[in-house]
C-alpha positions in Angstrom: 10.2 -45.8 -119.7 7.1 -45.2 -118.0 5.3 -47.9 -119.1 7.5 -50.3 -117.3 8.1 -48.2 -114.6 4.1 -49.3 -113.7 4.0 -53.2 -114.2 7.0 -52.9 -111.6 6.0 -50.7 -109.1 3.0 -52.7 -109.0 4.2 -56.5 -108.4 6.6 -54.6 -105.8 3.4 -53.3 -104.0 1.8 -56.7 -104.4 4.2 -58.6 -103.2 5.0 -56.5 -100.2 0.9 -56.7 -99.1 1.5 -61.0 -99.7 3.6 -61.4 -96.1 3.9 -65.1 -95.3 4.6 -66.3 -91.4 6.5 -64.1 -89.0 9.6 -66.0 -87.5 8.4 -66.2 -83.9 5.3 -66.6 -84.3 4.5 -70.2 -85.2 3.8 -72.8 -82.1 0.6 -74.0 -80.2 -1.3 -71.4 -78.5 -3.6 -72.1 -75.4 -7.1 -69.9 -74.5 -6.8 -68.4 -70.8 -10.9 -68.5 -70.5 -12.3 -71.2 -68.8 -16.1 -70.9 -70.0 -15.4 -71.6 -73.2 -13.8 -75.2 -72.6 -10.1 -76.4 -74.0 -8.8 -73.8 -76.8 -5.9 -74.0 -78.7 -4.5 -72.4 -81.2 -1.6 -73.5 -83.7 0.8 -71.7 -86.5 2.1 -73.8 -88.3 5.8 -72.4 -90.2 4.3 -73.6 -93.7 1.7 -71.4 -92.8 -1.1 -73.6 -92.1 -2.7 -73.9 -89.0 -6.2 -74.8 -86.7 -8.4 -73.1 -84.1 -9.8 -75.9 -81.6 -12.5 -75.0 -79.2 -13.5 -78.1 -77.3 -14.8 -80.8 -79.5 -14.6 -78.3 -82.9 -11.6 -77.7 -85.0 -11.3 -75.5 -87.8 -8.5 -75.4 -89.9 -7.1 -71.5 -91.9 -3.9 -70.7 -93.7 -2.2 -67.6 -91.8 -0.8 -64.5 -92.7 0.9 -61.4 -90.9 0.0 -58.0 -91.7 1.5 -54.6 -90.5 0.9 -53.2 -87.4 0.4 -56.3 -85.3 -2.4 -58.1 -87.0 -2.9 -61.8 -88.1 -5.3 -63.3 -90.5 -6.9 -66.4 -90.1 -8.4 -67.3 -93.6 -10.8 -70.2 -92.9 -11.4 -72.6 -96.0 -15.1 -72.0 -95.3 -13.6 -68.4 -97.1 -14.2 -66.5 -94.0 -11.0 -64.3 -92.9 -10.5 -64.4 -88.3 -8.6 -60.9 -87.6 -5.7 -61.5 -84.5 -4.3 -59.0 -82.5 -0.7 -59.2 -81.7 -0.8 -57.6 -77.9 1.5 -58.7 -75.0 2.9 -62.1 -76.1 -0.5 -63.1 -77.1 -2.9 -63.5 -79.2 -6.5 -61.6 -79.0 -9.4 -62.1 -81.7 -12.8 -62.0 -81.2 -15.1 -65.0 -82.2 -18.5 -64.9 -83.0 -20.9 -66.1 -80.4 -17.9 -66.3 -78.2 -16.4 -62.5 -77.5 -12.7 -62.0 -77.1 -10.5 -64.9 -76.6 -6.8 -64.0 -75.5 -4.3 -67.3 -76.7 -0.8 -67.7 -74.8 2.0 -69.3 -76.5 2.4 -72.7 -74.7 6.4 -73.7 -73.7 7.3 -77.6 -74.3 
């Protein structure tokens, strides 16, 4: 009994770590610094997405995590940590220091 008692338990735990998009979340996302030029931010619902910070874009697949966090994998393999705070978004880019995103209303 115990010996499928393990396999289970563990695709259960795997599978609850693998969150896809949040429903709310997706939509195009706007920086509220002005020195760093035009950013904008976008989640897509398939769970694609870019980060665009003046002429540079760089496009991740998403994922949300407990306790307010966001992933941004890059597909250079490098993973962008997001803060959920205030209806926004706050990460922290290298070179560039903490950029807040606001979700933009159409």
């Amino acid at each position: 009994m115990s010996r499928r008692v393990f396999p289970a338990l563990a695709l259960a735990l795997l599978l609850a770590g693998c969150r896809g998009p949040v429903e709310g979340l997706e939509g195009d996302y706007e920086c509220e610094r002005v020195d760093t030029g035009p950013a904008r931010l976008t989640l897509r619902p398939d769970g694609g997405g870019a980060l665009c910070v003046g002429a540079e874009e760089a496009p991740f697949r998403w994922e949300a995590r407990g306790n307010g966090v966001v992933l941004l994998h890059t597909r250079q393999g490098g993973v962008i940590k997001v803060r959920l705070g205030a209806g926004a978004l706050e990460l922290d880019m290298p070179g560039t220091g903490g950029m807040t995103f606001r979700k933009t209303v159409k």
